[in-house]
DSSP file (Angstrom, degrees, kcal/mol; ACC not computed):
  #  RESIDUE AA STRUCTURE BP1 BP2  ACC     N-H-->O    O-->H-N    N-H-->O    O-->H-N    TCO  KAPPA ALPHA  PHI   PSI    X-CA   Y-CA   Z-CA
    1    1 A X              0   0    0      0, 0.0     2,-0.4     0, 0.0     0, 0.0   0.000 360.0 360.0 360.0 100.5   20.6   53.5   -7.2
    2    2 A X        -     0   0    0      1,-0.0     2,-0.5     0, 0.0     0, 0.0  -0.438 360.0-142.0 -10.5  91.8   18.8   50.6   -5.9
    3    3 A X        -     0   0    0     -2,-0.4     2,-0.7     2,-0.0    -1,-0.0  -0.786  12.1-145.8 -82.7 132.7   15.4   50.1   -4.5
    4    4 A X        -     0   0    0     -2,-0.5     2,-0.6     2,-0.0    -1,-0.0  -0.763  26.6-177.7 -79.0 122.6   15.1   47.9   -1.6
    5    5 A X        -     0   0    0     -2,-0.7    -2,-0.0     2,-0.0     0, 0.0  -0.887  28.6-106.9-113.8 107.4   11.8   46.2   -2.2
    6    6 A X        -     0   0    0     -2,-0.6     2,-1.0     1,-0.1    -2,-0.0   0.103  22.5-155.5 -71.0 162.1   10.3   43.9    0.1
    7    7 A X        -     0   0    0      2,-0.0     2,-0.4     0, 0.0    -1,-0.1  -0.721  12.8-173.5-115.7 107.3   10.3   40.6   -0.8
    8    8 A X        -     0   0    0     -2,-1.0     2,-0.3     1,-0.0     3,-0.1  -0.768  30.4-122.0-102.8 137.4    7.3   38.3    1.0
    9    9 A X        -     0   0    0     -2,-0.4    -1,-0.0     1,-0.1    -2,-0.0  -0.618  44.2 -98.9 -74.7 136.7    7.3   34.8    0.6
   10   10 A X     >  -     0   0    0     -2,-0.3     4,-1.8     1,-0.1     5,-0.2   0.018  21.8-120.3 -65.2 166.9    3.8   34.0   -1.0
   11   11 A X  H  > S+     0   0    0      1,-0.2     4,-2.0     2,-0.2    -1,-0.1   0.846 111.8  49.4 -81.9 -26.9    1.1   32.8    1.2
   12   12 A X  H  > S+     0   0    0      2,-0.1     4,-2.3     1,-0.1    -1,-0.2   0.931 106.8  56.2 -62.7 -24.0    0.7   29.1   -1.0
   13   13 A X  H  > S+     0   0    0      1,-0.3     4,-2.5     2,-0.2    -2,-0.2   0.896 111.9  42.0 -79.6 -37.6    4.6   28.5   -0.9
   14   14 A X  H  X S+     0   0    0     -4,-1.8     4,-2.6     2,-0.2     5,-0.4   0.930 119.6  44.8 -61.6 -48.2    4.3   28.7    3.1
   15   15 A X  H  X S+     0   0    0     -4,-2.0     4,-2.6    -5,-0.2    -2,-0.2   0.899 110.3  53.7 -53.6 -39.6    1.3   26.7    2.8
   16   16 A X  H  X S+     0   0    0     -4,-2.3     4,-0.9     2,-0.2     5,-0.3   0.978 111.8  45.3 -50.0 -64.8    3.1   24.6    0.5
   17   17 A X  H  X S+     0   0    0     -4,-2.5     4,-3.0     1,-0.2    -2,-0.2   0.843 105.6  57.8 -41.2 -55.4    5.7   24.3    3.1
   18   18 A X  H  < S+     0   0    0     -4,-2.6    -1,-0.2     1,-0.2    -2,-0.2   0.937 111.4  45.9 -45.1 -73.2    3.3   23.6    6.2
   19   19 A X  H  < S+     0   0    0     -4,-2.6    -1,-0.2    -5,-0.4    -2,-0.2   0.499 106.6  53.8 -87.6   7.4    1.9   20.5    4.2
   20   20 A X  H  < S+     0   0    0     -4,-0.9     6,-0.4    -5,-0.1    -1,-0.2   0.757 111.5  50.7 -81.3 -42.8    5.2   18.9    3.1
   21   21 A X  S  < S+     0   0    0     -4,-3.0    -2,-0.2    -5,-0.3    -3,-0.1   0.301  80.5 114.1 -72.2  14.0    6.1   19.1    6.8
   22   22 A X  S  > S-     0   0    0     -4,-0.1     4,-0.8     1,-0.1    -3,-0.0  -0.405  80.5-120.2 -85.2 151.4    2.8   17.3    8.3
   23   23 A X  H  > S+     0   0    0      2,-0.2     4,-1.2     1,-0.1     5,-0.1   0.476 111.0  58.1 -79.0 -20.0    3.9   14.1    9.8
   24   24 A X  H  > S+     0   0    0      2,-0.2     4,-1.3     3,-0.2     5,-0.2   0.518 105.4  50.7 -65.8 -37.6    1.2   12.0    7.0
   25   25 A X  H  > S+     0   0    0      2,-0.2     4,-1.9     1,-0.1    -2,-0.2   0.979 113.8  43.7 -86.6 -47.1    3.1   13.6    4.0
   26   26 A X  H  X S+     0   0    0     -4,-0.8     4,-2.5    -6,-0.4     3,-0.4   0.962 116.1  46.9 -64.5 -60.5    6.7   12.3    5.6
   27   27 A X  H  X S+     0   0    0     -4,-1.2     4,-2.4     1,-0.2    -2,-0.2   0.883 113.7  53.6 -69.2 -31.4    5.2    8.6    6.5
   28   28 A X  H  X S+     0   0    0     -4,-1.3     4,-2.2     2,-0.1    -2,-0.2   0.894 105.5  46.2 -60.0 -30.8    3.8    8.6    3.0
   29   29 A X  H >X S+     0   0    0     -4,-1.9     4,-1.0    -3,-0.4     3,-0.7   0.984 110.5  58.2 -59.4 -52.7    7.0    9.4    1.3
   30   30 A X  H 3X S+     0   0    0     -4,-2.5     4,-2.3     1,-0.3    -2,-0.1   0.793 109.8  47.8 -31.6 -43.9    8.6    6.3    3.8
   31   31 A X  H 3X S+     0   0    0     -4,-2.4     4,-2.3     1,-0.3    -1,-0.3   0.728 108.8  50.9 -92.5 -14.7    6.1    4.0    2.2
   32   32 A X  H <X S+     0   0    0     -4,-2.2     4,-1.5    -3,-0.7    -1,-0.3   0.580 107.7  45.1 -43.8 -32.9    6.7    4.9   -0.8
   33   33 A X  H  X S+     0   0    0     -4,-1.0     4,-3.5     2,-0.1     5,-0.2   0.852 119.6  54.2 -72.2 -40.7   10.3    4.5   -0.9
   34   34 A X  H >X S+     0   0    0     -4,-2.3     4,-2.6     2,-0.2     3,-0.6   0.955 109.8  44.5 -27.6 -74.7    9.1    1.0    1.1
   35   35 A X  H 3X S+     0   0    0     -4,-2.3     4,-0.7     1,-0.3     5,-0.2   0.886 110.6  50.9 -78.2 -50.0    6.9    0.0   -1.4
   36   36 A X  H >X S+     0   0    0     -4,-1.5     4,-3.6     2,-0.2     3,-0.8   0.929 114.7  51.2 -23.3 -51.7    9.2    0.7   -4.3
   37   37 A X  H << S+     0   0    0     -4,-3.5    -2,-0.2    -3,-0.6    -1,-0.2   0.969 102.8  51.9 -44.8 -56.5   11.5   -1.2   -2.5
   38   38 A X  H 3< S+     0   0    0     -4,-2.6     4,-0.4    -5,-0.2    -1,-0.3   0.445 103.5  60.6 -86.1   8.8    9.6   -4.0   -1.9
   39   39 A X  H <X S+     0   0    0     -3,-0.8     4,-1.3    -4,-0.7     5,-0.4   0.782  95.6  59.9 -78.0 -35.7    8.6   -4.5   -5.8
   40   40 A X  T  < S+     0   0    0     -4,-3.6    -2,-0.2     1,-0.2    -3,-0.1   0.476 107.3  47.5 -62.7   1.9   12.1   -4.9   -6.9
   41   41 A X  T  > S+     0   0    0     -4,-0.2     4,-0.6     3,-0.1    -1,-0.2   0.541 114.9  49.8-118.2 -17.0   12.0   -8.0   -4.4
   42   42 A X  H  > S+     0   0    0     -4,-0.4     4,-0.5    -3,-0.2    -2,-0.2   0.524 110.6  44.5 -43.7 -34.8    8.7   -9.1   -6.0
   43   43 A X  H  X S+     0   0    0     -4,-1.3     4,-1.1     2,-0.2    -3,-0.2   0.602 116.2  47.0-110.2 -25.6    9.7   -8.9   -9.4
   44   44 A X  H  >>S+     0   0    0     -5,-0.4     4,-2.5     2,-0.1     5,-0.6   0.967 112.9  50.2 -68.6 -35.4   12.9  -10.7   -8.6
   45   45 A X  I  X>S+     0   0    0     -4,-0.6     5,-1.6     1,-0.2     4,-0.7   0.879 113.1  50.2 -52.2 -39.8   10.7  -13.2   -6.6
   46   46 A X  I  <>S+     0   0    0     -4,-0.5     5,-4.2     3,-0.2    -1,-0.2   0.922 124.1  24.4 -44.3 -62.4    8.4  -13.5   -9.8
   47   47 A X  I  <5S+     0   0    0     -4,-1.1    -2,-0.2     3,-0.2    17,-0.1   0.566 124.1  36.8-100.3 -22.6   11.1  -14.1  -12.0
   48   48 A X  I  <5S+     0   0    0     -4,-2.5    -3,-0.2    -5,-0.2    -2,-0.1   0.457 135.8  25.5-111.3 -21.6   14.3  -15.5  -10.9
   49   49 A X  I  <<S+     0   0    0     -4,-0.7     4,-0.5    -5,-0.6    -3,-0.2   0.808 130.5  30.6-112.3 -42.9   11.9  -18.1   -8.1
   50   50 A X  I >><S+     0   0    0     -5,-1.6     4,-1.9     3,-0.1     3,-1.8   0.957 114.7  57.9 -82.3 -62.4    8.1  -18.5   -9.8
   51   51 A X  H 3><S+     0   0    0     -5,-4.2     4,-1.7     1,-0.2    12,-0.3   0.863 102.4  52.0 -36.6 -55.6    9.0  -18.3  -13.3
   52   52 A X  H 3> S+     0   0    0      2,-0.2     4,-2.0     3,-0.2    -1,-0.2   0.808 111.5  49.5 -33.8 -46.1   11.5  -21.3  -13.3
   53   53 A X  H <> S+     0   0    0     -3,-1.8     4,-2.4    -4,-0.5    -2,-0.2   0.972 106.1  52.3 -89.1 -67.1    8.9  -23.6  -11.7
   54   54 A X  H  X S+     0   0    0     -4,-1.9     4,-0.7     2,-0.2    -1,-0.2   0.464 108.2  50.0 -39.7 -11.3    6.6  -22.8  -13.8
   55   55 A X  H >X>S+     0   0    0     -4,-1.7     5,-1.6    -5,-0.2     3,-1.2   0.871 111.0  53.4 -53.2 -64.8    8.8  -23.6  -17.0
   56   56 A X  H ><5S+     0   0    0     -4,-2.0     3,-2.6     1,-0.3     4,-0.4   0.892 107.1  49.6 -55.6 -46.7    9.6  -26.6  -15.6
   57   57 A X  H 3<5S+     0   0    0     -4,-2.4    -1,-0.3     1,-0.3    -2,-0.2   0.757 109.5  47.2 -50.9 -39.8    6.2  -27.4  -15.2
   58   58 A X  H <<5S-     0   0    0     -3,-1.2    -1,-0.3    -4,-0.7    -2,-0.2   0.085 138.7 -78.7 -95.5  26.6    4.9  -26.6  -18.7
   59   59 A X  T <<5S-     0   0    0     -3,-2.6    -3,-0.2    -4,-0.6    -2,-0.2   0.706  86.6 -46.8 107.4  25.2    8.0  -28.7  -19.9
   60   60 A X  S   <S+     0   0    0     -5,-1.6    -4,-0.1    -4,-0.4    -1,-0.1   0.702  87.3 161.7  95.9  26.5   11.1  -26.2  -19.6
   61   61 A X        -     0   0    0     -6,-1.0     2,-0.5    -5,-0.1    -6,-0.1  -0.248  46.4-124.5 -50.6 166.1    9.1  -22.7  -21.5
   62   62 A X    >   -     0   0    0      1,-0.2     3,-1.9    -7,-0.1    -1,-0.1  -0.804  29.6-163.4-100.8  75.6   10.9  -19.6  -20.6
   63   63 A X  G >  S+     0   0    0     -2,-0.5     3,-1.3   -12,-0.3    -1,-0.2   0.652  85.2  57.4 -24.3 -57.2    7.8  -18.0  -19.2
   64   64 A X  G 3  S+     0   0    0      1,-0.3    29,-1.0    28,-0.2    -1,-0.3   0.878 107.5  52.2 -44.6 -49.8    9.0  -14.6  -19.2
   65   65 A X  G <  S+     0   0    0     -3,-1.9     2,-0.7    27,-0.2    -1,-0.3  -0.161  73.0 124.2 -97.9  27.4    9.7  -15.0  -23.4
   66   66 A X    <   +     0   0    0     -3,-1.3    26,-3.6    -2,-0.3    27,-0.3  -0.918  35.2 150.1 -89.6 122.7    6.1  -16.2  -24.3
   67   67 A X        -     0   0    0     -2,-0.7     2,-0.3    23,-0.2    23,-0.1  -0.494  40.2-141.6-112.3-168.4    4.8  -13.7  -27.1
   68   68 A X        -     0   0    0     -2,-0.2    21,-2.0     0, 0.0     2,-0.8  -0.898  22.7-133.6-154.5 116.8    2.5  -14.0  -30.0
   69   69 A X  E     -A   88   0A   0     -2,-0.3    19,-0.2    19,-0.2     3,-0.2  -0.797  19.5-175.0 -97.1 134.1    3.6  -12.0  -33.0
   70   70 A X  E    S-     0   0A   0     17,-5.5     2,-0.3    -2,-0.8    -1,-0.2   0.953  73.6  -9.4 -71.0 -56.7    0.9   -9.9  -34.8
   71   71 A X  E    S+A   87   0A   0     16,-0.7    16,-2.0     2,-0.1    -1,-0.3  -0.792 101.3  28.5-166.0 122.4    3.1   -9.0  -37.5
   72   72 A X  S    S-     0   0    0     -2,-0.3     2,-0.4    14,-0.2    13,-0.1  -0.855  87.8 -14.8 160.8-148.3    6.4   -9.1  -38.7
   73   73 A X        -     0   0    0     -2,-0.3     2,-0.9    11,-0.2    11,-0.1  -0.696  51.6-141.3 -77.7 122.8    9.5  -11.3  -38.2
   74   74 A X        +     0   0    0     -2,-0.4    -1,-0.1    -5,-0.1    -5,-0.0  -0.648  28.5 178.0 -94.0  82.9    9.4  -13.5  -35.6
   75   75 A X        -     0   0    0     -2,-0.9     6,-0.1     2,-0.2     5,-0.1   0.017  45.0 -86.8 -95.5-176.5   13.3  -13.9  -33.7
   76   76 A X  S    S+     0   0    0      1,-0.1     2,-0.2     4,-0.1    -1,-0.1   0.277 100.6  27.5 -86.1  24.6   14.4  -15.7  -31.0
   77   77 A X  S >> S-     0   0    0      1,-0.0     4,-3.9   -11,-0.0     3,-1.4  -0.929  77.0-113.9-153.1 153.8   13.7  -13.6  -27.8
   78   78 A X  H 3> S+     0   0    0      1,-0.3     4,-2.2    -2,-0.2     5,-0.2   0.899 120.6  49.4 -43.4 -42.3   11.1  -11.0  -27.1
   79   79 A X  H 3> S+     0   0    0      2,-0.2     4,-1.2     1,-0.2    -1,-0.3   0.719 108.7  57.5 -74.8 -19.6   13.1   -8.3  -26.8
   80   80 A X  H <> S+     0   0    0     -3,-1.4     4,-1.5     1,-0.2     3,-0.3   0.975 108.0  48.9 -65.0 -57.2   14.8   -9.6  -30.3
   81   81 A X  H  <>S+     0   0    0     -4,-3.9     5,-1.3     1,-0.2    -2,-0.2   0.723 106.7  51.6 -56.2 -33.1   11.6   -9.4  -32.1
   82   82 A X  H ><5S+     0   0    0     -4,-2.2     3,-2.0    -5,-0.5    -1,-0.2   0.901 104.3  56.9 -72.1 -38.3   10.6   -6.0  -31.0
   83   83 A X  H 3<5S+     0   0    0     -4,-1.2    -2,-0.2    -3,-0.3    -1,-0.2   0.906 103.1  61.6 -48.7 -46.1   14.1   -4.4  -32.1
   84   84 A X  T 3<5S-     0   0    0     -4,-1.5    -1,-0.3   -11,-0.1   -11,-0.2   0.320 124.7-107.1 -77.2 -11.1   13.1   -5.8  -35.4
   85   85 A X  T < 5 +     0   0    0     -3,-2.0     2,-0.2     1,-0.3    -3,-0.2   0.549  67.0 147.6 107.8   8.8    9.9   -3.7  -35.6
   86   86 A X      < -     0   0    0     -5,-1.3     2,-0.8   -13,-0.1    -1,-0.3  -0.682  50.0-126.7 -92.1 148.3    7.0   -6.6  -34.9
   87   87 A X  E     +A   71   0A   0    -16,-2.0   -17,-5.5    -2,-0.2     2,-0.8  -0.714  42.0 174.7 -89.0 107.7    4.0   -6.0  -33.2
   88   88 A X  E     -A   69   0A   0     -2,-0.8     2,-2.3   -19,-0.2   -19,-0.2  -0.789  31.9-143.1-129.0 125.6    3.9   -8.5  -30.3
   89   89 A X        -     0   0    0    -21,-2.0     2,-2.2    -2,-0.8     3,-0.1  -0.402  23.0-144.6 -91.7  90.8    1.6   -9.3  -27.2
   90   90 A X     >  +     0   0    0     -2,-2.3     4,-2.2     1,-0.2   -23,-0.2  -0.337  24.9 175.4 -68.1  84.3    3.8  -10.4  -24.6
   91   91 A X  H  > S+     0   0    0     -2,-2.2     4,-1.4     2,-0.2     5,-0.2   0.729  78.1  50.8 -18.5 -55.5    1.6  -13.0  -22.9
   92   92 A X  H >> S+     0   0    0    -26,-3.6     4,-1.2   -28,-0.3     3,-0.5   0.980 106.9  48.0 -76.8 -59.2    4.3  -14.0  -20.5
   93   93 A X  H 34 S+     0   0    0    -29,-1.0     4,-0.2   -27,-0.3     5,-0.2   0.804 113.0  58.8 -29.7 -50.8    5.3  -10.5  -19.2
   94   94 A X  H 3X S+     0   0    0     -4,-2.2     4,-2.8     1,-0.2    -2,-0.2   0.913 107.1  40.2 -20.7 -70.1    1.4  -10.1  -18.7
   95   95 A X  H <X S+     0   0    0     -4,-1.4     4,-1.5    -3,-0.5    -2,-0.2   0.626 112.6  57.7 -98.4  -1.9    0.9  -12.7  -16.7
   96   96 A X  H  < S+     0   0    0     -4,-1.2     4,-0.5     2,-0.2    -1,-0.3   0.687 103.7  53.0 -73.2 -32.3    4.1  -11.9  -14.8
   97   97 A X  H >> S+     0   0    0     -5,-0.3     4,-2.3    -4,-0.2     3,-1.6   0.894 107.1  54.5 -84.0 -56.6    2.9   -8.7  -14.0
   98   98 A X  H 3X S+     0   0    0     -4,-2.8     4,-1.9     1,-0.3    -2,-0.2   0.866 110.4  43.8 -63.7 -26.3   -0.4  -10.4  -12.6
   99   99 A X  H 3< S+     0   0    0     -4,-1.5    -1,-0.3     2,-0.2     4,-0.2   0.512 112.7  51.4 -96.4   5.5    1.4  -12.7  -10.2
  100  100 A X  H <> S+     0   0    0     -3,-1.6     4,-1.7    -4,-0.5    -2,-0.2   0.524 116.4  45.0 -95.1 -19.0    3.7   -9.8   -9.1
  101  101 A X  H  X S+     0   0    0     -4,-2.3     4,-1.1    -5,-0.2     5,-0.4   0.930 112.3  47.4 -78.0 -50.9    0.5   -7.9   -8.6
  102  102 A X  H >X S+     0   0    0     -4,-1.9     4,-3.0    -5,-0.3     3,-0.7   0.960 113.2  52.2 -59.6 -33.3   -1.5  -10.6   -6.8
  103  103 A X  H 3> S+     0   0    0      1,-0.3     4,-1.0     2,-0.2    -1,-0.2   0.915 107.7  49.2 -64.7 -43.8    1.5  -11.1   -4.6
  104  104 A X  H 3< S+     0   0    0     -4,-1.7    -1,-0.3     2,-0.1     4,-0.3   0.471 111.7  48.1 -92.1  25.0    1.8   -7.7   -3.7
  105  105 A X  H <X S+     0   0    0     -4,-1.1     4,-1.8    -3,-0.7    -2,-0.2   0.721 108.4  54.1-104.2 -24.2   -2.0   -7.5   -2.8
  106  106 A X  H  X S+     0   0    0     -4,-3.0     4,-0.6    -5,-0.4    -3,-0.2   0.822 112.5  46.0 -81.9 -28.0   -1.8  -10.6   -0.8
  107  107 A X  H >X S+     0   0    0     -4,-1.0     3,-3.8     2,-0.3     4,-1.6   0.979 106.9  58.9 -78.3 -79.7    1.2   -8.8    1.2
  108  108 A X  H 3> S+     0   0    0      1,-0.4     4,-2.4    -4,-0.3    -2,-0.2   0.797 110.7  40.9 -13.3 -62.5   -0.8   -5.6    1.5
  109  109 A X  H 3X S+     0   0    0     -4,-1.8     4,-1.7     2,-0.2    -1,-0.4   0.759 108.3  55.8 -87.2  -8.9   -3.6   -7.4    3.4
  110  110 A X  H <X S+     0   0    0     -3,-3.8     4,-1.2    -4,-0.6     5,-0.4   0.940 116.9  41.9 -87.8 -71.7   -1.4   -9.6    5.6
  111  111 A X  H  X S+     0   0    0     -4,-1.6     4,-2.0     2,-0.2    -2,-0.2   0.803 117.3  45.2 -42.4 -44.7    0.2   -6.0    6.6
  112  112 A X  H  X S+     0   0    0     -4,-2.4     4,-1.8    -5,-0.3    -1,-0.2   0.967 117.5  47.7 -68.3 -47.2   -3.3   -4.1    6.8
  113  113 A X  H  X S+     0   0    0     -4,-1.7     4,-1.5     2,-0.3     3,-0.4   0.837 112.9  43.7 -70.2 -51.9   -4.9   -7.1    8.8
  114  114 A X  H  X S+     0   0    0     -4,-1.2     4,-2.2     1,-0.2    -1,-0.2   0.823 111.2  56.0 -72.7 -33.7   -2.3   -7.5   11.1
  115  115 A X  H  X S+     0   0    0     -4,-2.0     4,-2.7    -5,-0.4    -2,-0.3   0.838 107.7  49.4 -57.5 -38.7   -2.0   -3.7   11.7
  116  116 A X  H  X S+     0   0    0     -4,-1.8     4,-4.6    -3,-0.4     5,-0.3   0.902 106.6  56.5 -64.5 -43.2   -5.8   -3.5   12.6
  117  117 A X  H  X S+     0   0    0     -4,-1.5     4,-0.9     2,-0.3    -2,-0.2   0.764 108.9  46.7 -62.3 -35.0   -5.3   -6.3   15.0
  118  118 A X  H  X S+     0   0    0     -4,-2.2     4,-3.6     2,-0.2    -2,-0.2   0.904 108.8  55.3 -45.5 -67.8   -2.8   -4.2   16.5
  119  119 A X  H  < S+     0   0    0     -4,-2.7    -2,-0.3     1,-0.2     5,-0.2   0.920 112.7  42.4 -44.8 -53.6   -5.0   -1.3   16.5
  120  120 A X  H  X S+     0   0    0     -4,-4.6     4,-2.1     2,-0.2    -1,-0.2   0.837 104.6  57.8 -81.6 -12.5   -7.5   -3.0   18.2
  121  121 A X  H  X S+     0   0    0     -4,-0.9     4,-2.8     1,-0.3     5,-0.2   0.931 112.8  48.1 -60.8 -54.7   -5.4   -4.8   20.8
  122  122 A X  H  < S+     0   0    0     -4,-3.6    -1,-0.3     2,-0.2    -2,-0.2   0.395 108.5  55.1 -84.6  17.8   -4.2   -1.0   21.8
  123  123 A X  H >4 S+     0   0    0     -5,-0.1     3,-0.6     2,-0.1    -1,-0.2   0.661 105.0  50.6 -82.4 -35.2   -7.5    0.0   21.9
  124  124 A X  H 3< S+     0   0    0     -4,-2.1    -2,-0.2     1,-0.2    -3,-0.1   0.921 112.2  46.2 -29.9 -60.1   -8.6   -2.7   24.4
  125  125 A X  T 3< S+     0   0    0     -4,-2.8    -1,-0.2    -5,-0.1    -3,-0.1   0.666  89.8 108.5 -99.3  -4.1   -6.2   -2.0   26.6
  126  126 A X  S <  S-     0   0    0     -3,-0.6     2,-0.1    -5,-0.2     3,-0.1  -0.251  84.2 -95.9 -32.0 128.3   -6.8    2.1   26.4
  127  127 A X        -     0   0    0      1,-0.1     2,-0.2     3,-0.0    -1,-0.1  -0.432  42.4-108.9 -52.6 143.4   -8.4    3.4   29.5
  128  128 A X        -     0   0    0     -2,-0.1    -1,-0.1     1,-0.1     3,-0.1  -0.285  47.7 -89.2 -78.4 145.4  -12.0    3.6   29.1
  129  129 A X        -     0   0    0     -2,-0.2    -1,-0.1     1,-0.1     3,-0.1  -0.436  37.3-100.0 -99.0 155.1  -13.4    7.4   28.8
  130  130 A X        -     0   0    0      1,-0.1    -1,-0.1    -3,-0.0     2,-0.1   0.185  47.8-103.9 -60.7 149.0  -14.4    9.5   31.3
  131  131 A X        -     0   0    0      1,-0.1    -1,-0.1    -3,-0.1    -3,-0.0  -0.355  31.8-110.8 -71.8 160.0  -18.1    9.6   31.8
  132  132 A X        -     0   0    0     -2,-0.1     4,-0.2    -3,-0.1    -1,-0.1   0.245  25.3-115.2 -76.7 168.5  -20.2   12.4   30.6
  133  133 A X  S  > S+     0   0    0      2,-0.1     4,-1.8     3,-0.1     3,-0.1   0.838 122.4  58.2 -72.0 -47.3  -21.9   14.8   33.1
  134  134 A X  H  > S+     0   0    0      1,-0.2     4,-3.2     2,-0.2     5,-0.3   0.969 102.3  48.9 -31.2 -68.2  -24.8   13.4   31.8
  135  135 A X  H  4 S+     0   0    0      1,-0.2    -1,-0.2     2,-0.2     4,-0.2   0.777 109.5  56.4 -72.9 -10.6  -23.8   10.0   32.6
  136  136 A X  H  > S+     0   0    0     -4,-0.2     4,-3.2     2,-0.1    -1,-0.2   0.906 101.2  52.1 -66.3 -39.7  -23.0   11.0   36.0
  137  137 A X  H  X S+     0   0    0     -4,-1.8     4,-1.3     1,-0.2    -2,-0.2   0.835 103.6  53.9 -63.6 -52.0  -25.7   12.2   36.8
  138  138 A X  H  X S+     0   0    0     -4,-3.2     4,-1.3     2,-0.2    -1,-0.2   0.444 104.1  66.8 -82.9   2.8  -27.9    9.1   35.8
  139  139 A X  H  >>S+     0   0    0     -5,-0.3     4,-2.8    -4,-0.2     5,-0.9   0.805  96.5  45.4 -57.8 -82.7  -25.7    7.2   37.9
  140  140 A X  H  X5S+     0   0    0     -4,-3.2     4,-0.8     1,-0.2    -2,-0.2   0.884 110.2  60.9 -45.3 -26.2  -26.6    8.6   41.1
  141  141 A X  H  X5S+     0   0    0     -4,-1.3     4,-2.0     1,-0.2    -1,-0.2   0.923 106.4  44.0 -40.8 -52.8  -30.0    8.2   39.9
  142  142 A X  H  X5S+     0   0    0     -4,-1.3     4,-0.8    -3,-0.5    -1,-0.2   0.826 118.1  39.5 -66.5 -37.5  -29.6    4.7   39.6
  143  143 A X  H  X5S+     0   0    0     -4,-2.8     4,-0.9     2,-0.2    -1,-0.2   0.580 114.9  58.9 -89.4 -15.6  -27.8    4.0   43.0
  144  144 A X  H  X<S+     0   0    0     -5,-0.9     4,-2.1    -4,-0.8     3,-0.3   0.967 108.7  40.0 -76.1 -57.3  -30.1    6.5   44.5
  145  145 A X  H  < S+     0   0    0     -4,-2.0    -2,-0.2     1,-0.3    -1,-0.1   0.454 117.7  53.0 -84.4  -1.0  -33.4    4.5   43.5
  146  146 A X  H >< S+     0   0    0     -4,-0.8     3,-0.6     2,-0.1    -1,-0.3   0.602 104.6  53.3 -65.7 -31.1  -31.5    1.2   44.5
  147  147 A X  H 3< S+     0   0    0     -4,-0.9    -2,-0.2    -3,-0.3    -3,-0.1   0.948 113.9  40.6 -55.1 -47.4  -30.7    2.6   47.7
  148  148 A X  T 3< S+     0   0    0     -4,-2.1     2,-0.3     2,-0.1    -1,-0.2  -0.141  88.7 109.1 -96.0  33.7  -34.6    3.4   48.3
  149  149 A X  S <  S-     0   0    0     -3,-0.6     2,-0.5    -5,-0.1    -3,-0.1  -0.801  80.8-119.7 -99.3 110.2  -35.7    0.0   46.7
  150  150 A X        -     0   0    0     -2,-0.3    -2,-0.1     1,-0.1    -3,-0.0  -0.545  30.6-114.8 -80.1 140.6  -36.9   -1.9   49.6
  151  151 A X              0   0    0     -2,-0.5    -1,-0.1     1,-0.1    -3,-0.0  -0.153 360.0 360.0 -53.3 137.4  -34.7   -5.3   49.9
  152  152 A X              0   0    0      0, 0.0    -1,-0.1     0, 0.0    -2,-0.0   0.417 360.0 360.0-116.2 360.0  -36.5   -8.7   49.4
């Protein structure tokens, strides 16, 4: 024999529910899959376009592949030298990481700034809002005591 028991969904899980579905939680996800997006076309920009030119410039390095080894055996790519068990401070990766950062921060404000400029263009052209009662009132005040202003 069975008991039927009811079964209530708890009051966070609905709450839970409630704030997945907010229109802010859904445009956050968006820009997140955006932003992901738009690092993998950063860190290719970094690396396959900046990096090159900047070898050539310091005389044909492979930027990406400057380390410093602390200790151990020192082989012929970063990635060699770490399989081998040395403790290395990848310099190059570093600073790769800092021009893929600065690049997306420089993007990031070209996007915020133009979006506020937006924002304020549509607020400009927004109707202006209705006056107060208050401010009705001290209208007719004013156009009342300009009416009964004698003209000069």
């Amino acid at each position: 024999m069975a008991l039927d028991l009811p079964v209530r969904e708890p009051v966070w899980l609905r709450d839970f529910k409630a704030f997945l579905m907010r229109g802010s939680v859904v445009e956050l996800a968006v820009g997140l899959v955006i932003g992901a997006a738009f690092t993998t076309i950063v860190t290719s920009f970094v690396e396959d376009l900046i990096n090159p030119i900047i070898g050539l410039l310091v005389g044909g390095v492979d930027f990406s592949n400057v380390f410093v080894v602390l200790s151990g055996e020192r082989r012929a790519s970063l990635e060699a030298t770490r399989e081998g068990g040395a403790a290395v401070l990848a310099i190059g990766r570093f600073v790769n990481t800092i021009i893929k950062f600065v690049i997306v921060a420089f993007a990031i404000f070209w996007v915020v700034r133009v979006l506020s400029a937006l924002r304020l263009k549509e607020l400009g052209k927004a109707a202006p809002p209705a006056a107060t009662p208050t401010e009705k009132l001290l209208a007719e005040i004013r156009d009342e005591l300009r009416a009964a202003r004698p003209q000069a």
